[in-house]
Structures are given as C-alpha cells and as structure tokens.
C-alpha positions as CSV (number, residue, x, y, z in Angstrom):
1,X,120.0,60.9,85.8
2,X,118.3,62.8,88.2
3,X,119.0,66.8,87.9
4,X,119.2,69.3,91.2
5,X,117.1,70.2,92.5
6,X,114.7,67.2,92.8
7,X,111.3,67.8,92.0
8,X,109.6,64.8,93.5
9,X,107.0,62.8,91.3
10,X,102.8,63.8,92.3
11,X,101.9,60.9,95.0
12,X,105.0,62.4,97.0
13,X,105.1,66.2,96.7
14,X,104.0,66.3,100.7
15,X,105.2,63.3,102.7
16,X,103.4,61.7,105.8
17,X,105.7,63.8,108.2
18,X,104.1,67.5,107.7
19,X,102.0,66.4,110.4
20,X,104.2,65.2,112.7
21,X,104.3,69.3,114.6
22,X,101.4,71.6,114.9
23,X,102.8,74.0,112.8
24,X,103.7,71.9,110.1
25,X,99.0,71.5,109.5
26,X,99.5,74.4,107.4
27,X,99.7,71.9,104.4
28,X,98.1,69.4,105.1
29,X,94.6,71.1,103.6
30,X,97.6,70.3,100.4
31,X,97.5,66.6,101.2
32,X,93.9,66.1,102.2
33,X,93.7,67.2,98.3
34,X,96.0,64.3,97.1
35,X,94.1,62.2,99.2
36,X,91.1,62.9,98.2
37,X,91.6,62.9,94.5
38,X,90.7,66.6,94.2
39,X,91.9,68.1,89.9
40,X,94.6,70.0,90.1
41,X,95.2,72.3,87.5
42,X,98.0,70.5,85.4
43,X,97.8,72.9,82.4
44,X,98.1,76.4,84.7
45,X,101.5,77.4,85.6
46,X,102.3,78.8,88.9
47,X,100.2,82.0,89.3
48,X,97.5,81.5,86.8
49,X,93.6,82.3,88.0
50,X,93.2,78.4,87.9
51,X,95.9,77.5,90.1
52,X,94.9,79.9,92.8
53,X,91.6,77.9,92.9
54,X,93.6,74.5,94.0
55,X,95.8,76.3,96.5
56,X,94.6,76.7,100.8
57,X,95.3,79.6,102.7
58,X,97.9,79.1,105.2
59,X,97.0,79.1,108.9
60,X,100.2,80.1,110.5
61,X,101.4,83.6,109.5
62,X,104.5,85.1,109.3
63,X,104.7,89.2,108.5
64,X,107.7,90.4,106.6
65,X,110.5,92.9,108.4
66,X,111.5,96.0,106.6
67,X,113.0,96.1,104.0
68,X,112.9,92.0,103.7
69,X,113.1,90.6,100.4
70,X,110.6,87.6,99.2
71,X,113.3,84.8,99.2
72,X,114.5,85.7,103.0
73,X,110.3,85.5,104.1
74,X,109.5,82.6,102.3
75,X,112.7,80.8,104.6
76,X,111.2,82.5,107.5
77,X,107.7,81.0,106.8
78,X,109.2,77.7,106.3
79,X,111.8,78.1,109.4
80,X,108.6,78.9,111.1
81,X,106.5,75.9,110.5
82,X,109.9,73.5,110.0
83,X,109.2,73.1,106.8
84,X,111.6,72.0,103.8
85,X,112.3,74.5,101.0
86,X,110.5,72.2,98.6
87,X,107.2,72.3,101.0
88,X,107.0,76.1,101.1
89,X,107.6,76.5,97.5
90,X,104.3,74.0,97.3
91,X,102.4,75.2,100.0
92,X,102.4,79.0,98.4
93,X,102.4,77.8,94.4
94,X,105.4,78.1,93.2
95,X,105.6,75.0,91.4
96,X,104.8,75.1,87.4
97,X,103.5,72.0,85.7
98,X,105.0,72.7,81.9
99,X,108.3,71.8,83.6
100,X,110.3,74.5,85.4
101,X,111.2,73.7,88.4
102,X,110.1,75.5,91.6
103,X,113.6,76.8,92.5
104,X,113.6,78.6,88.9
105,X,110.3,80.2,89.5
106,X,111.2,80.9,93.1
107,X,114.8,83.2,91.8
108,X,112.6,84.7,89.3
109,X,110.0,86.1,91.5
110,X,113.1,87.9,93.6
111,X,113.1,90.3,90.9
112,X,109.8,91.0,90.1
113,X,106.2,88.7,90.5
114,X,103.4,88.6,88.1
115,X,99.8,90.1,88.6
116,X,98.8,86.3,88.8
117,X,101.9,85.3,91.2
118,X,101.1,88.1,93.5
119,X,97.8,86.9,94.0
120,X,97.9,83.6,94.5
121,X,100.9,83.8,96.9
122,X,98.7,86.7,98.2
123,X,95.9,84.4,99.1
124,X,97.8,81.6,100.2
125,X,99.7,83.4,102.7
126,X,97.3,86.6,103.8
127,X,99.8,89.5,102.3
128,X,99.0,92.2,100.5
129,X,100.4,92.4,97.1
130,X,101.7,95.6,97.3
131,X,103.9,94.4,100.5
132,X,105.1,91.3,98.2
133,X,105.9,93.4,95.8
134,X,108.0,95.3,97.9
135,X,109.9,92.2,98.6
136,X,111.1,92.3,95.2
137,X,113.8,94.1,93.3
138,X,110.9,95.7,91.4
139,X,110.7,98.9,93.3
140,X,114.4,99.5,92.5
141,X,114.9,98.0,89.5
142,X,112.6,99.8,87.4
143,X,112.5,97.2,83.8
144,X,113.1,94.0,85.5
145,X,113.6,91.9,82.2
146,X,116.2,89.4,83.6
147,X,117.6,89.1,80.1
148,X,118.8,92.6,79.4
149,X,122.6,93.3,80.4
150,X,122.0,97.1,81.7
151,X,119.7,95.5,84.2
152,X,121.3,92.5,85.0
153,X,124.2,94.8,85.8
154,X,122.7,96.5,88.9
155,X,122.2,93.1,90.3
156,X,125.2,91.3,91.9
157,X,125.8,87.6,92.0
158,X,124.0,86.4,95.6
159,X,123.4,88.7,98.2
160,X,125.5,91.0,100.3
161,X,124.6,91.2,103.7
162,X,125.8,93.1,107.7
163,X,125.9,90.4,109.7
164,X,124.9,93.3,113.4
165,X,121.9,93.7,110.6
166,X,121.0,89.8,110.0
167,X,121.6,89.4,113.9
168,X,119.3,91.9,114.8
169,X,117.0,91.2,112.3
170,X,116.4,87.3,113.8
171,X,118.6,86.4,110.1
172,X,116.5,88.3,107.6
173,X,117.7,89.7,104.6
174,X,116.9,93.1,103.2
175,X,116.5,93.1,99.5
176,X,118.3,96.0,98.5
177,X,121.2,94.0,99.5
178,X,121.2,92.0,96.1
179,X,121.7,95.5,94.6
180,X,125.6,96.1,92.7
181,X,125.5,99.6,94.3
182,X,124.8,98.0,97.8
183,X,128.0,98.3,99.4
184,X,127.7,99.7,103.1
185,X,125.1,100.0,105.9
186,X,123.5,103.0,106.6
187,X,122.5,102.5,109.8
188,X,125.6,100.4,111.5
189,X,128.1,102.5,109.4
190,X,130.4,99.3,108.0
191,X,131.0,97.8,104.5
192,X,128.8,95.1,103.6
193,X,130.1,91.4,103.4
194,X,129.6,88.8,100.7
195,X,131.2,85.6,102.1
196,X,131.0,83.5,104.5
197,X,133.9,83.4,106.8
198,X,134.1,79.6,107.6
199,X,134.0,78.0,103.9
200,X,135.0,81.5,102.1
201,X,131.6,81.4,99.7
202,X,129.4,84.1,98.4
203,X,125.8,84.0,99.6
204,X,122.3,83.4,98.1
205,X,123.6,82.6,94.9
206,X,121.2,79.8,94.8
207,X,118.5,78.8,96.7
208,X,118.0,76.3,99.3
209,X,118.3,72.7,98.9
210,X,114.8,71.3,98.0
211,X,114.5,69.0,100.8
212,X,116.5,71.3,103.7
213,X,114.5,73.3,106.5
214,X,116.2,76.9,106.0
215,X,118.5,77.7,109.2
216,X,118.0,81.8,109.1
217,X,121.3,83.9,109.6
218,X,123.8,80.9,108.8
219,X,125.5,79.8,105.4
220,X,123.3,77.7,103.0
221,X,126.5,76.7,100.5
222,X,127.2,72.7,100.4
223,X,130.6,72.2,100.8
224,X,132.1,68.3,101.3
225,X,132.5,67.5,104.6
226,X,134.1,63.9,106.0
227,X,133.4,62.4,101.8
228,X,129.8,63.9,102.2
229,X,128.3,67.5,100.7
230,X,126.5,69.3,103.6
231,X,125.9,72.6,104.4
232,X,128.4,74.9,105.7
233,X,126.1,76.3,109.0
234,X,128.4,78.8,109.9
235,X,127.1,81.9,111.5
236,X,127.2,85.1,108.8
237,X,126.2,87.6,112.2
238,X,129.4,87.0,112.9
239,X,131.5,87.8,110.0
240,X,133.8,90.3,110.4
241,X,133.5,93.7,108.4
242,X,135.1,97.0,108.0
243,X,134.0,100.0,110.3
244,X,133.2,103.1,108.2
245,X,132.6,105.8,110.4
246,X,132.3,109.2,109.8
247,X,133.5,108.1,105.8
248,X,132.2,109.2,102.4
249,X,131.0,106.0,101.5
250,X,128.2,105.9,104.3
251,X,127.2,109.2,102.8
252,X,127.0,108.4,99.3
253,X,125.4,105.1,99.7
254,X,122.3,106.6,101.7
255,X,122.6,108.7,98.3
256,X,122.7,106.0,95.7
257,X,119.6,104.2,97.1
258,X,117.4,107.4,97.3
259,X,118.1,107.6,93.7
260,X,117.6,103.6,92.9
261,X,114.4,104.2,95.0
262,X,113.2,107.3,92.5
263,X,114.1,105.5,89.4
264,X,115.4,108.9,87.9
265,X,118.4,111.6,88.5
266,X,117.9,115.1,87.2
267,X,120.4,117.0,89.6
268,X,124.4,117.3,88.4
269,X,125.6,116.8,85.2
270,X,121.9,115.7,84.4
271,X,120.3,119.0,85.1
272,X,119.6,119.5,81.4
273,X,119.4,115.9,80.1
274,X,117.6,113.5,83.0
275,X,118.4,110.3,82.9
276,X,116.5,106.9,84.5
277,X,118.4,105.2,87.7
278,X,119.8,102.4,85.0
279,X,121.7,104.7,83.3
280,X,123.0,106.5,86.1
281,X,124.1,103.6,87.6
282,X,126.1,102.4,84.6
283,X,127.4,106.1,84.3
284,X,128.9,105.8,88.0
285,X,130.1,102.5,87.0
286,X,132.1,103.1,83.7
287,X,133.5,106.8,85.2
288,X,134.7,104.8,88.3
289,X,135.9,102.1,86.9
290,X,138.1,104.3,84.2
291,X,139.3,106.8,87.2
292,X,140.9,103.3,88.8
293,X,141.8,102.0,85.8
294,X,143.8,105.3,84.6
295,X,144.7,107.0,87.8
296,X,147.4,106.1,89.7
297,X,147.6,104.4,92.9
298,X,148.5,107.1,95.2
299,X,146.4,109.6,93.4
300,X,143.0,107.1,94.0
301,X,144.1,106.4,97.8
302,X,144.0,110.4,98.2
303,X,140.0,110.1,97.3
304,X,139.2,107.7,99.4
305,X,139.9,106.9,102.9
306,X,142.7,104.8,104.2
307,X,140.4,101.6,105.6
308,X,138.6,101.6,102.2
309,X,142.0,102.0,100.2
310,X,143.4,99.0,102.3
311,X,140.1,96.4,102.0
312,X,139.9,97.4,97.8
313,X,143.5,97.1,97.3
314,X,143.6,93.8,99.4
315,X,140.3,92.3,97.0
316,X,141.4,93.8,94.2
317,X,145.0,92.0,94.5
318,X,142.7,88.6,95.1
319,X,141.2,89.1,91.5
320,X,137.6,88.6,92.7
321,X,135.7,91.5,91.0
322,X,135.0,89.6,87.3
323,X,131.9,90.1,85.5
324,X,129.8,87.0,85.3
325,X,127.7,85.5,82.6
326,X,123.7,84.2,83.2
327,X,122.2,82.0,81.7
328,X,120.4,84.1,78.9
329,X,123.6,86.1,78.6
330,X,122.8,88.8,80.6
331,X,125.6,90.2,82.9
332,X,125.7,90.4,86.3
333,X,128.7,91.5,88.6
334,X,130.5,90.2,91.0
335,X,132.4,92.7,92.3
336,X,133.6,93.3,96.2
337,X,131.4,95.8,98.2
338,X,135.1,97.5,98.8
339,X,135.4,98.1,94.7
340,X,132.1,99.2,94.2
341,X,132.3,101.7,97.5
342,X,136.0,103.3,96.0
343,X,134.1,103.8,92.8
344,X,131.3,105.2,94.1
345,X,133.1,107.0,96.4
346,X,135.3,108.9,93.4
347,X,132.2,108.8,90.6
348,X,130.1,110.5,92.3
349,X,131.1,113.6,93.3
350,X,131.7,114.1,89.3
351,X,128.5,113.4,88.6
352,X,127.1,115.7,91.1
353,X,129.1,118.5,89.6
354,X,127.1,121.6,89.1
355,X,127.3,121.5,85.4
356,X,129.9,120.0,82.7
357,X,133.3,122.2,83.0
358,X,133.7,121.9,86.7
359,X,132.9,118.2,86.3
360,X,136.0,118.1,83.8
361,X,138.3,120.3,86.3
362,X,138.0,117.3,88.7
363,X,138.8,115.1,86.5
364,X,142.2,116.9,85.6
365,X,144.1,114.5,87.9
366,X,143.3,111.5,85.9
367,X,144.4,112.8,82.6
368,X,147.6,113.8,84.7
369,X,148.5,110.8,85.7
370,X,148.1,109.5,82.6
371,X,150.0,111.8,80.6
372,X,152.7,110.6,83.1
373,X,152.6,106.7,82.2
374,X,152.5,107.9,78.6
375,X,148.6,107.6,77.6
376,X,147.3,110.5,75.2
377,X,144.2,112.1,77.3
378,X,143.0,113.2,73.4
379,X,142.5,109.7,72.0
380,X,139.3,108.1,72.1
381,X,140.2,104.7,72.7
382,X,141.7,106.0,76.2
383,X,138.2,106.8,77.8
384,X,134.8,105.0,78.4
385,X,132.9,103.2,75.9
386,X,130.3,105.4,73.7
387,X,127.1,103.7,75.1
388,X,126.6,106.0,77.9
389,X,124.5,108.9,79.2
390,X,124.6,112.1,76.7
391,X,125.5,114.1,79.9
392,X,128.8,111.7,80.3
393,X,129.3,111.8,76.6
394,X,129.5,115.3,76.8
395,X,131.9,115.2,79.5
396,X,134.0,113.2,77.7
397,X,134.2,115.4,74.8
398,X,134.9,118.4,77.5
399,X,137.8,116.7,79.0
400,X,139.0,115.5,75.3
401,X,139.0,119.6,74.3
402,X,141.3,120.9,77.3
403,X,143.6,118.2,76.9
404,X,144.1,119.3,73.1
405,X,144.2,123.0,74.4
406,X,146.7,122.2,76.7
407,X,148.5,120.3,73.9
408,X,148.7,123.1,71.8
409,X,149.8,125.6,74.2
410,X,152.9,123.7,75.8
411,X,155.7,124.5,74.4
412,X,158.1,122.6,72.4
413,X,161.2,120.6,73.7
C-alpha cells in the first residue's frame, strides 16, 4: 500500500518535464546529477554539512514579504518556477534518506530549523538565515520542542488568515497567523478567518499534495468532487470576516504580539514575579476561559462588544473550539479566532491590573454570578487548575479570601 504523501523511488524524484519552462532549469543542475551518476549522500539527513555538498543553488529567486512564514515562500518559490510541492521540497533539501518523508520535515521546520537546515536551504536558495529564521514560529515561540503541551498550546491547528491581507499580499501568509492568540488584524481592523467559505475547511493543516503546483491565496483541502478528490480552489481573499473597528480586540491583539515577540511580561500582576510569554499566554487562556465558563451570559456580552458577542456566541453554539491531540501527544487548539478574541478581550485587562487586589475587584462579577447559579466562590475545585503563574495563583487565593469574608459577614436568614 502506498502511504500519502508519495515519496517517489530515486530514478524518478525529478521527471523529464522540469525543463519543459525556463523557469522550471532551476533543478535541473538536480537531474544532470542523477544523470550523471554523481554520490549522493544517502546516510545525511536533510540539513547535514554533507548534504549541503550535493545540493545547487537556485537561479531564480524569490525574496520573502514581511512577516511571511517558510511554508507560504517555499509555495511562492515553487508557484514561481511552476513547480510541484514535491520538486521544491527536493530542489531546497528537504528530503531525509532514514525515511521521513519530505512533507514531515517540511511542517517541522515551520516551527523552528536547525543550524544545518538553515544553511543548506540558505545556500540553495540565496537567504540569509536570520531571514529564514524569521519565517519560523521560532522568534515567537521561544522553546519550540513540538512535543511539549504548553507550547503546542500557543499554536492552533492550520493557519488563520485576512483574506484584504492575503489579497494584497499576492496570497502570502504571515506566520504569526499560526499563533492561538492570533485572532484579528492589526492593520485592516477585522477578525481573522480560519475556513474556507466554499468547502467550510480549516487551512494549512497539512501541506500541499506532493505532486500539486501550489495555487497562492486559494484553498489547498481535497474535497471529492464528481467521485474524484480534488482541490477545493476557492478564493480565501474573499472570505467574509467581521469588521472590528474602533473595538478592544484590535487593541489588545497589537498587545499580545508585542509580548509573544519579547518572550517575557513583567508589567501587571507580574510586576514582582516575571513570567516568560508561555506562561502568560496559558494564564490569559485558563482566566478567560473560567470568566466564560462561570459568568453569565449577559454579564460576558457587557465586556465585549456586540459584533464579537454575536460571532463567539454563534461558533461557540457550532461546538468548534475542541482541543486537539498531535501526534506525540502534545496539545494544540482549535479554537475560533471569535473565542480566543472574547477571552482575550476579558483576561487581559485582569492581568494588566496594577497589582493583585484590584485584579480581584474586577473579578467580583464572576464570583457574582456564580453565587447566583449556586457555585461556592470559596471552593477550590470552582476555579483554574493549580499549574499556573505564581502571580495567577496568588490571585486566586485573593479572590478565594473576600469571598470567605464576605461569607462571614452576611447575615443569617
């Protein structure tokens, strides 16, 4: 049985077509080596010193956009020379010969590269490593093991994208779009979009097929069309999405990626105690996620605006925000840009609280409404899990004590 995708056996990994078009010589320095009977280097995986030694520089250059991530310029380079997914992945080493396939090494390296990735993909295709590493999820994701769960958890499943961004951008992805807290644009002021609007799928979630020419700005999922799987082609700069002028969320998103960017957040509750952008993150993320699961509906719509109320409450009623599983275990999300914006939106301001008390006085609304639907504010198993920030546990703790006072001095019935 063959498995997808195909890696094709040796004699064929470049067929006689790359140079049928002018811009499709860039590999054939690759076939001339078949040809020719040059050693390749069967025991280096992609990366190594003596793979870059078997590898050509490419003559036709494409220069990454701002903000692009590696997976969106390697479809531009291929778009570019009508290459398949499979050639480019060749042409700038990403194939490993102890079995991995080049797709596997290709979703890796949109997290982080290797010293030895960067250079050989460096020298094949006239970058500078610091650019490529740029590309990657590195810069924002400080420990990039894939395998731990409080990293996997900044990452969502796929991509989110703004379609005025991908059509102005020629369709080119910015890599901070693969981020969980990546919810709204910045500079076109609307919530980011995660599906497709023709077949209804989430984006990038895997990468091209192996033998497809990348078609930049449209959807890449196979769906069945007419008894046969094909690729859905619809256009994702056209997608609809939710204006957000002049709301909060614009606001607190240019926020949250200045403090992805720095890796570290020492203002708010964290004067005393600073705390790396991981645990921030997952700080905002349980204190949101408890304020919606606790508060009460009209209480959360008075925190956010109206628009964002209607969009989360319409997702939210669709079920799609479920944490997924990886391979290795790790988590990753896949929650709607509208859930992570009304969480963001209400956990942050808490955060940002000059110190602890005034951080719990905000709070008081939540404990309200559940003392209303008859939860105890005092007992543990009522808030957050333990595993968080000392600053958050300590908030916890604050809030726990003024319910208790409160308990004490009401009177009795």
């Amino acid at each position: 049985m063959v498995r997808w995708p195909y890696r094709p056996k040796t004699p064929r990994l470049l067929p006689k077509m790359l140079t049928d078009s002018p811009d499709r010589a860039l590999l054939v320095g690759h076939r001339e080596d078949m040809e020719t009977g040059a050693p390749a280097a069967k025991s280096d995986p992609p990366g190594c010193a003596g793979a870059r030694h078997t590898m050509r520089t490419l003559p036709i250059r494409v220069n990454p956009v701002a903000e692009e991530s590696l997976d969106s310029w390697l479809e531009a380079l291929a778009s570019r020379t009508s290459s398949t997914w499979g050639e480019i992945l060749q042409a700038t080493g990403f194939f490993d010969a102890r079995g991995n396939t080049a797709s596997y090494w290709a979703a890796r390296a949109i997290v982080s590269l290797t010293a030895e990735q960067l250079d050989v993909v460096s020298h094949c295709t006239g970058v500078r490593p610091r650019r490529l590493r740029e590309m990657t999820l590195q810069p924002w994701i400080k420990d990039t093991s894939s395998q731990r769960r409080s990293v996997a958890s900044l990452r969502v499943t796929g991509s989110r994208f703004c379609p005025v961004c991908l059509r102005e951008r020629g369709g080119r992805w910015r890599v901070w779009w693969r981020l969980r807290w990546a919810f709204a644009c910045p500079a076109h002021a609307c919530l980011l979009a995660d599906t497709c609007s023709v077949c209804g799928g989430l984006q990038r979630t895997a990468p091209p097929r192996f033998r497809d020419v990348p078609n930049l700005g449209s959807c890449s999922r196979v769906i069945p069309q007419s008894g046969q799987l094909r690729r859905c082609g619809g256009s994702l700069s056209s997608v609809r999405v939710l204006c957000l002028d002049n709301d909060l969320a614009i606001e607190v998103q240019r926020e949250l990626l200045c403090v992805l960017h720095a890796g570290r957040v020492s203002g708010g509750i964290y004067a005393s105690t600073p705390v790396p952008s991981a645990m921030f993150a997952r700080d905002l993320r349980v204190l949101g996620q408890w304020m919606l699961r606790h508060g009460r509906a009209h209480d959360v719509a008075a925190r956010i605006s109206d628009q964002l109320w209607q969009q989360y409450a319409l997702r939210a009623a669709n079920d799609v925000f479920r944490p997924l599983i990886t391979n290795h275990g790790a988590r990753m999300t896949s929650s709607s840009p509208a859930a992570d914006a009304a969480i963001a939106c209400m956990a942050a301001p808490i955060l940002q609280s000059a110190d602890i008390e005034s951080a719990a006085k905000s709070l008081q609304w939540v404990t309200s409404s559940m003392c209303r639907r008859g939860l105890s504010p005092s007992k543990r198993c009522n808030y957050w899990p333990g595993t968080t920030s000392p600053a958050l546990d300590a908030l916890r703790r604050t809030v726990q004590c003024a319910n208790d006072r409160v308990g004490r001095t009401r009177p009795s019935p």
